[in-house]
C-alpha positions in Angstrom: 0.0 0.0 0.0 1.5 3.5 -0.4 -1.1 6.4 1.2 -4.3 7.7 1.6 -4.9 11.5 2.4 -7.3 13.2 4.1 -7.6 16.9 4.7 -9.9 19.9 5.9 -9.8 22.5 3.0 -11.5 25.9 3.4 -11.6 26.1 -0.1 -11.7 22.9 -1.3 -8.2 23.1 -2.8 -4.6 21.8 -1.2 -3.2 24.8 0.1 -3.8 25.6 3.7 -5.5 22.9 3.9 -5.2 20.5 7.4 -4.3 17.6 6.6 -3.8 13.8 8.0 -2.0 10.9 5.7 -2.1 7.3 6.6 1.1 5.1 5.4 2.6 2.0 6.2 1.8 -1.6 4.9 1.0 -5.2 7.1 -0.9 -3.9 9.1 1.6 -1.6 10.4 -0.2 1.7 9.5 0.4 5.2 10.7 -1.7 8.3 10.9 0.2 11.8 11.0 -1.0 15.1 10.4 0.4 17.8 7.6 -0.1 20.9 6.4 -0.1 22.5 2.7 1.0 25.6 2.0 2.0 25.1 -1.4 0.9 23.0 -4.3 4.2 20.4 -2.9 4.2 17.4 -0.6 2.6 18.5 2.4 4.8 18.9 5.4 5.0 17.1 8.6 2.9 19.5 12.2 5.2 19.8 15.1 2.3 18.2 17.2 0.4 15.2 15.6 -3.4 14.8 16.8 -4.7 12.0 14.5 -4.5 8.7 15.9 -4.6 5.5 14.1 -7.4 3.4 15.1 -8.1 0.4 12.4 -7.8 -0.5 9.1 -8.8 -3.6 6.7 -7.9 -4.6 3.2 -9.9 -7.2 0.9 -10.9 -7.4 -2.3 -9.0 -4.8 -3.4 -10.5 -2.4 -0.9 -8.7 -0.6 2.0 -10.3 1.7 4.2 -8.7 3.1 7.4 -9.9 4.8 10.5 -8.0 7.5 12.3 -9.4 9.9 15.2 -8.8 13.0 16.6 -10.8 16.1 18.6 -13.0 17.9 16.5 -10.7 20.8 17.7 -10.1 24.4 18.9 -8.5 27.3 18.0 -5.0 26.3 19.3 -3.2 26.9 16.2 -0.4 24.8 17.2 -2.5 21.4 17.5 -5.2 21.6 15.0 -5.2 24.2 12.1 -8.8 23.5 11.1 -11.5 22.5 13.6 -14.0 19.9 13.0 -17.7 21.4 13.0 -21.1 20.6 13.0 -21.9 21.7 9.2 -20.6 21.3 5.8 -17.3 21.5 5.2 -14.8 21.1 2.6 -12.8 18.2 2.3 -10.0 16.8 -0.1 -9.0 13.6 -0.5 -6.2 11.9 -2.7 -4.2 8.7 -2.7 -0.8 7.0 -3.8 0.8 3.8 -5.1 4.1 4.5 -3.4 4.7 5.8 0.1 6.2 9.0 -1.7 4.6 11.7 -2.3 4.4 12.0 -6.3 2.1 14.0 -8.3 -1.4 12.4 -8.4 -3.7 12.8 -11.0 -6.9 13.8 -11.8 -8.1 10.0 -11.3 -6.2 9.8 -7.7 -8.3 13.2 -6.1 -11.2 14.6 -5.3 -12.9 17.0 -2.9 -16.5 17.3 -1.4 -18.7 19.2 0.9 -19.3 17.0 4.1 -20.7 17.2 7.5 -19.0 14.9 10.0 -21.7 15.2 12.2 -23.9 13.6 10.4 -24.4 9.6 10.6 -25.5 9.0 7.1 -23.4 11.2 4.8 -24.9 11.6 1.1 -22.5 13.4 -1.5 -24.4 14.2 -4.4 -28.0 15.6 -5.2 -31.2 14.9 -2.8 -32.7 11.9 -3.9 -36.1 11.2 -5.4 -36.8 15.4 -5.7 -37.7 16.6 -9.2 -35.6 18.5 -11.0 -35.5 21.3 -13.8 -32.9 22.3 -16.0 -31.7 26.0 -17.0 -28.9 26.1 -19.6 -27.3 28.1 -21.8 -28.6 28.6 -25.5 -25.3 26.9 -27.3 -23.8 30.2 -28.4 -20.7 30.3 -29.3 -18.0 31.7 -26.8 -17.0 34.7 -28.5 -13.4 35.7 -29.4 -12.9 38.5 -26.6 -11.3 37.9 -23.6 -14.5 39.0 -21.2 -17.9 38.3 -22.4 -20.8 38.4 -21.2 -24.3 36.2 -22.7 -27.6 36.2 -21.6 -30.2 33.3 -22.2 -33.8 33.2 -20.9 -35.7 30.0 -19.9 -39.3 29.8 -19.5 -40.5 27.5 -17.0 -43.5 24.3 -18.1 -46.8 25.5 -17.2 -47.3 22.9 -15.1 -44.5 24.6 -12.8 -46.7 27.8 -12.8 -49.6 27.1 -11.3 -48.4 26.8 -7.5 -45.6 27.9 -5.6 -42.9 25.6 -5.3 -39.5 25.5 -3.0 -35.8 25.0 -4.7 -33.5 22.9 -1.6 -31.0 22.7 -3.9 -29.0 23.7 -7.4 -26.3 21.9 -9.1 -24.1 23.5 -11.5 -23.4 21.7 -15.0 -20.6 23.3 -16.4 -19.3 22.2 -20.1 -16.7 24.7 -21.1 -14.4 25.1 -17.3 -11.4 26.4 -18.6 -13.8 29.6 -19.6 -16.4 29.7 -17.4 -15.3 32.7 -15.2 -18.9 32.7 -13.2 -22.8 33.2 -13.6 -25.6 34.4 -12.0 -29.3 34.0 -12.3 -32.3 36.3 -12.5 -35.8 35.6 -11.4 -38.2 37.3 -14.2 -42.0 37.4 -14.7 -43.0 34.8 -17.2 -43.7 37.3 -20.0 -40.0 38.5 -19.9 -39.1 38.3 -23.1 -35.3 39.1 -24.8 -34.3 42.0 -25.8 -34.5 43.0 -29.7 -30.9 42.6 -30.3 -31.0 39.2 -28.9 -29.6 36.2 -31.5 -31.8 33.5 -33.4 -30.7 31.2 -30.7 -32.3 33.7 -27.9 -28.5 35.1 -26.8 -27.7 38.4 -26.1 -24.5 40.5 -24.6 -25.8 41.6 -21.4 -22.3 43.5 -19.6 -25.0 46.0 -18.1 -28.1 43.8 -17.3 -30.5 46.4 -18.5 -32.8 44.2 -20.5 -33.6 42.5 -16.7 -34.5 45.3 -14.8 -37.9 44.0 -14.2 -36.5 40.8 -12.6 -34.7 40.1 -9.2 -31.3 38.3 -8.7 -31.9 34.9 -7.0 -30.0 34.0 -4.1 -27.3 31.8 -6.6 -24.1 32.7 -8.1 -21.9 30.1 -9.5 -18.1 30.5 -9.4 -14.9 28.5 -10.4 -15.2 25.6 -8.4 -18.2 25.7 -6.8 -19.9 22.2 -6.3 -23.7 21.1 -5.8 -25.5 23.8 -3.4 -28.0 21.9 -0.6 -29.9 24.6 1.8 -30.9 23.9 4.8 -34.3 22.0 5.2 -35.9 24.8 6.8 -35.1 27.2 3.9 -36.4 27.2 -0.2 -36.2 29.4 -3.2 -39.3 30.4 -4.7 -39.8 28.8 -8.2 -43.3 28.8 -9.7 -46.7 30.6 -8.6 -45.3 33.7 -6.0 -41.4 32.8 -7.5 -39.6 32.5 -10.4 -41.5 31.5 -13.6 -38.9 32.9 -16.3 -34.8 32.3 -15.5 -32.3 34.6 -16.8 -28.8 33.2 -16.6 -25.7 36.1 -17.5 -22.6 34.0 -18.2 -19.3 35.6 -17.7 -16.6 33.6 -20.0 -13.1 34.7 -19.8 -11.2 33.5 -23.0 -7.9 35.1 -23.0 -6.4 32.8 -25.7 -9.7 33.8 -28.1 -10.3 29.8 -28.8 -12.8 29.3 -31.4 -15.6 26.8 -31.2 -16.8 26.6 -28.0 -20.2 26.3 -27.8 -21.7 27.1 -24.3 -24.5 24.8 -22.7 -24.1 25.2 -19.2 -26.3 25.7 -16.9 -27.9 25.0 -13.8 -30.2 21.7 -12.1 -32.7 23.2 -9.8 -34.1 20.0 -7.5 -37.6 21.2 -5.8 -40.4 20.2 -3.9 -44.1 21.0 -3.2 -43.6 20.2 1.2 -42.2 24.2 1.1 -40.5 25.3 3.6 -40.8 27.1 6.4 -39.1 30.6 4.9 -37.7 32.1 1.2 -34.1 32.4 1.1 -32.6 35.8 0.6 -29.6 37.5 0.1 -26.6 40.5 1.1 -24.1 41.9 -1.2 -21.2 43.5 1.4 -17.7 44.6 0.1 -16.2 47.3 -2.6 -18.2 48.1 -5.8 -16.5 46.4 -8.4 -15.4 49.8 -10.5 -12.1 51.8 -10.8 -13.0 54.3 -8.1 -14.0 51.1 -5.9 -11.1 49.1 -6.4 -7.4 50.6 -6.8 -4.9 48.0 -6.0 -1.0 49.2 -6.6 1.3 46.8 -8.0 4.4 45.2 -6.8 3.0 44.8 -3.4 3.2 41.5 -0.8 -0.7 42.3 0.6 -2.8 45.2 -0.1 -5.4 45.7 2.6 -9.2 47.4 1.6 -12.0 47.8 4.2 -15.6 47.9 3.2 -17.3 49.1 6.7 -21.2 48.9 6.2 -22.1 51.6 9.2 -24.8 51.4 11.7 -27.1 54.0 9.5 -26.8 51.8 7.1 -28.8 49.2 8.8 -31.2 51.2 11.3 -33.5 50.5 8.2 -34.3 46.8 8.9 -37.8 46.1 9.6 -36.4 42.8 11.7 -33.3 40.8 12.1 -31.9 38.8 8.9 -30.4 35.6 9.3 -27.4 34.3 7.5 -27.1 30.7 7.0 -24.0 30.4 4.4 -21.5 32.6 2.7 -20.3 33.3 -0.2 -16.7 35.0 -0.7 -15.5 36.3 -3.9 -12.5 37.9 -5.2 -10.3 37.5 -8.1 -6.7 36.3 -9.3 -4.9 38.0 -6.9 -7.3 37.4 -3.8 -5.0 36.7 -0.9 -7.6 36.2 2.3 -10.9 38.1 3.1 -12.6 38.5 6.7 -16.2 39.5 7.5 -17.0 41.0 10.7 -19.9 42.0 12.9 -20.3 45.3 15.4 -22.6 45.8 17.5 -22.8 49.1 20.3 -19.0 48.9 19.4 -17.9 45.6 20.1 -17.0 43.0 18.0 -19.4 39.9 18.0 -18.6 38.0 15.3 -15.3 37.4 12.8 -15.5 34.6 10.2 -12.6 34.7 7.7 -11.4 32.7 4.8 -7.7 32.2 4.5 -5.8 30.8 1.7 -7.6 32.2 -1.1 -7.8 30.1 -4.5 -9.6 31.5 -6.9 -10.4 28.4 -8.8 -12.1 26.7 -5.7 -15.3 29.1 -4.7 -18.7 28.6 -3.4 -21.3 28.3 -0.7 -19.9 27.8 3.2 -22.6 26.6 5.4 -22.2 28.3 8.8 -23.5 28.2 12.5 -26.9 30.4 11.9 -26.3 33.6 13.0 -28.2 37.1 12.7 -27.9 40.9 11.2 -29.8 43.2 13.4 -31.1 47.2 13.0 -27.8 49.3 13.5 -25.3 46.2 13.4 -22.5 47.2 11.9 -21.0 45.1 9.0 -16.8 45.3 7.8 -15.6 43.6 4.7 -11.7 42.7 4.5 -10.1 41.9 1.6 -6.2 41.2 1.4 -4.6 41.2 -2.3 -1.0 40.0 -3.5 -0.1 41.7 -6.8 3.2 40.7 -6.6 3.0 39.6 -10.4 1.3 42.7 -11.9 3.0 45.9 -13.0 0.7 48.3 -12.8 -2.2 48.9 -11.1 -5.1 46.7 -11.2 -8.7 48.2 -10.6 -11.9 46.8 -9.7 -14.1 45.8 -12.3 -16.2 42.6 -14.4 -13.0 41.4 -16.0 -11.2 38.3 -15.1 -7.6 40.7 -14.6 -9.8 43.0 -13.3 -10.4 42.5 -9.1 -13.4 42.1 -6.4 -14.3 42.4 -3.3 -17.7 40.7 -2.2 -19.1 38.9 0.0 -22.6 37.2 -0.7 -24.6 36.3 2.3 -27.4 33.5 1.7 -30.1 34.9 4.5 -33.4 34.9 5.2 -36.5 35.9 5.5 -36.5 37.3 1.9 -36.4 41.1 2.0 -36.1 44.2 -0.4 -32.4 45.1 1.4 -29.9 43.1 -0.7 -26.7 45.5 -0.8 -24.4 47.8 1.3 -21.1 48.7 -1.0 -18.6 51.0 -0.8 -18.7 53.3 -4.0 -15.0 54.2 -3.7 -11.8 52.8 -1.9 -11.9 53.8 2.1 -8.6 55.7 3.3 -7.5 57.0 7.1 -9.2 60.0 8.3 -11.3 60.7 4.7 -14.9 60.4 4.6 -16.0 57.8 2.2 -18.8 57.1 -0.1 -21.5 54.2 1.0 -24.6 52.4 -0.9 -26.8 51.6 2.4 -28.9 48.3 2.7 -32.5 50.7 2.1 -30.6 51.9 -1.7 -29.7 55.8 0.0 -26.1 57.1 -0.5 -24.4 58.5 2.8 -20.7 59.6 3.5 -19.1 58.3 6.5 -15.5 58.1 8.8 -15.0 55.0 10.0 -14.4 54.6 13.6 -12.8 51.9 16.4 -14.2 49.0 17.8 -13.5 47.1 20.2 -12.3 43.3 18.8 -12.8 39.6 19.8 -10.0 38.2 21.5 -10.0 35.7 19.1 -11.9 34.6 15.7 -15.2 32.9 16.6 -15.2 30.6 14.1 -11.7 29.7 14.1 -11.1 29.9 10.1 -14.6 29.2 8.5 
């Protein structure tokens, strides 16, 4: 036997992830725990947590069992704690008790919950399902693009309100598929006049949908299947969506010809609806050149997004968050969300390690937004390989800064951005949760002692 690995990932890729690899042969196994930092071997904690507990081989099946705390935040015993939600997790396996390369075949990563006695990977069973996908256009030769298809839902989907519990994302062109999201739209939404024969249009600016309302579901490199949690549902049907927009953003640097895109999205549904809509909470820096203006040359670059209290007061009654969504570009280094309330710091979740190419929804202990909380976005940036300045915008070399917060019940606030990048002791520009403008200083706060949620 060579080895079997088995790691905690925040974002579903190898670096930063905890990891614990079992080698040995006979019988004569050993568990021992490793950290990546790189895409290399993994190397060897100072302290060693896992303990090996059993393992059996027949029939040309091995499995193993090792055990270990579900963990703290004492950085120097367990990097990644063990919780009661989903999490991400990579696994990967060798022939030799070196580490080599492993393939695509020898790999693969999943959303799980520990917790849980009877684990399921994959789509809920038995549910219905509907399919929203892309016309078949033909990528076009620009490096950013960005296509619009509509999809009318059956009439027999129409006639009485239905709940989404999950989406999974079909993806057919990866390598340039940068993201998508998807608008709900009255059922006699119809395409623009410029749209193509096959129902496609170029939609940068979204205009042609400003009767419709973004659904609470972006895909992004790497995101996997999308459960909510069984008290929560997307409307689809009578009261939700009956027409789904999809915007595609394809980033095709090399301008490769004939690629014809028919992704799209599996909603799984049910008639038992649940007991609230789901929602969501843009936080972070509009993604424009005044929002966004990152120097080159530099090791981290640090912006601050702070959503004040006045931009809250609004709320009619709290907002729960149940999963979140981070998003930055290629040069993302980490990205931190925290929550103030009557100045102290009650809440920090953060997302180290940033990969661009593994993204997606987090699942997190429920927790709430209430009137005159206030809400800071962090976002770190390496630009170490650029030479000159890179700004915020839609473009894959362009940057972001957002933070997507899956929430309920549903309600009209769905944004609070800064319009333009916040510096020491200047007054800054914000778009408030209720759609007003206001100009604000940032002020102190009193901080955890340490990160609630010990690396998300």
């Amino acid at each position: 036997m060579g080895y079997v690995g088995f790691g905690i990932s925040q974002n579903g890729g190898m670096i930063g992830a905890d990891i614990v690899v079992v080698r040995g042969a006979n019988d004569d196994f050993t568990a021992t725990s490793m950290t990546s930092t790189a895409y290399a071997p993994p190397v060897a904690d100072a302290v060693n947590p896992w303990k090996f507990v059993e393992s059996n081989q027949q029939n040309g099946e091995s499995y193993f069992v090792v055990q270990r705390k579900a963990g703290g935040c004492d950085e120097n015993l367990v990097n990644l704690k063990i919780q009661n939600l989903e999490q991400r997790f990579i696994f990967a396996f060798g022939r030799t008790q070196d580490f080599l390369y492993h393939s695509v075949n020898q790999r693969y990563s999943a959303q799980l919950n520990l917790f849980q006695n009877d684990i399921v990977v994959g789509p809920p069973p038995d549910l219905p399902h509907f399919d929203v996908f892309m016309s078949g256009y033909e990528v076009p030769l620009e490096v950013d693009s960005f296509i619009c298809t509509t999809t009318v839902l059956p009439i027999e989907l129409t006639t009485q309100k239905y709940h989404i519990v999950a989406i999974e994302p079909i993806i057919n062109h990866v390598g340039v598929a940068h993201h998508f999201a998807s608008w709900s739209c009255p059922r006699d939404f119809t395409p623009p006049v410029n749209a193509a024969p096959d129902g496609s249009w170029d939609c940068l600016d979204m205009e042609a949908v400003a009767e419709c309302e973004l659904m609470p579901y972006i895909w992004t490199a790497g995101a996997p299947l999308w459960t909510l949690p069984e008290h929560v549902g997307i409307p689809l049907g009578l009261d939700g969506a009956q027409n789904i927009v999809i915007q595609m953003h394809n980033n095709n640097p090399t301008f490769q010809s004939g690629i014809y895109d028919t992704s799209g999205i599996r909603l799984y549904y049910t008639t038992e609806l649940r007991e609230v809509d789901a929602g969501v909470i843009t936080l972070g820096n509009n993604a424009t050149p005044q929002g966004l203006i990152l120097p080159p040359l530099q090791e981290e670059v640090h912006v601050v997004s702070d959503c004040p209290e006045r931009c809250t007061a609004g709320l009619l009654e709290p907002i729960t968050i149940f999963s979140i969504h981070w998003h930055m570009h290629q040069v993302g280094k980490d990205i931190e969300f925290r929550i103030i309330r009557e100045g102290v710091e009650i809440l920090h979740l953060t997302m180290d390690h940033w990969d661009y190419n593994w993204q997606g929804y987090y699942e997190v202990d429920e927790f709430e937004i209430l009137p005159n909380d206030r809400l800071i976005t962090e976002c770190r940036y390496d630009t170490r390989t650029r030479t000159d300045t890179t700004y915020g915008g839609d473009g894959t070399q362009d940057e972001m800064c957002y933070i997507f917060l899956s929430s309920y019940p549903a309600h009209a606030a769905n944004a609070c951005l800064s319009l333009e990048m916040q510096r020491e002791d200047q007054p800054h520009e914000m778009l408030c949760l209720d759609g007003n403008i206001t100009s604000y200083y940032s002020e102190p706060f009193e901080p955890l002692e340490e990160v609630k949620f010990c690396n998300l």
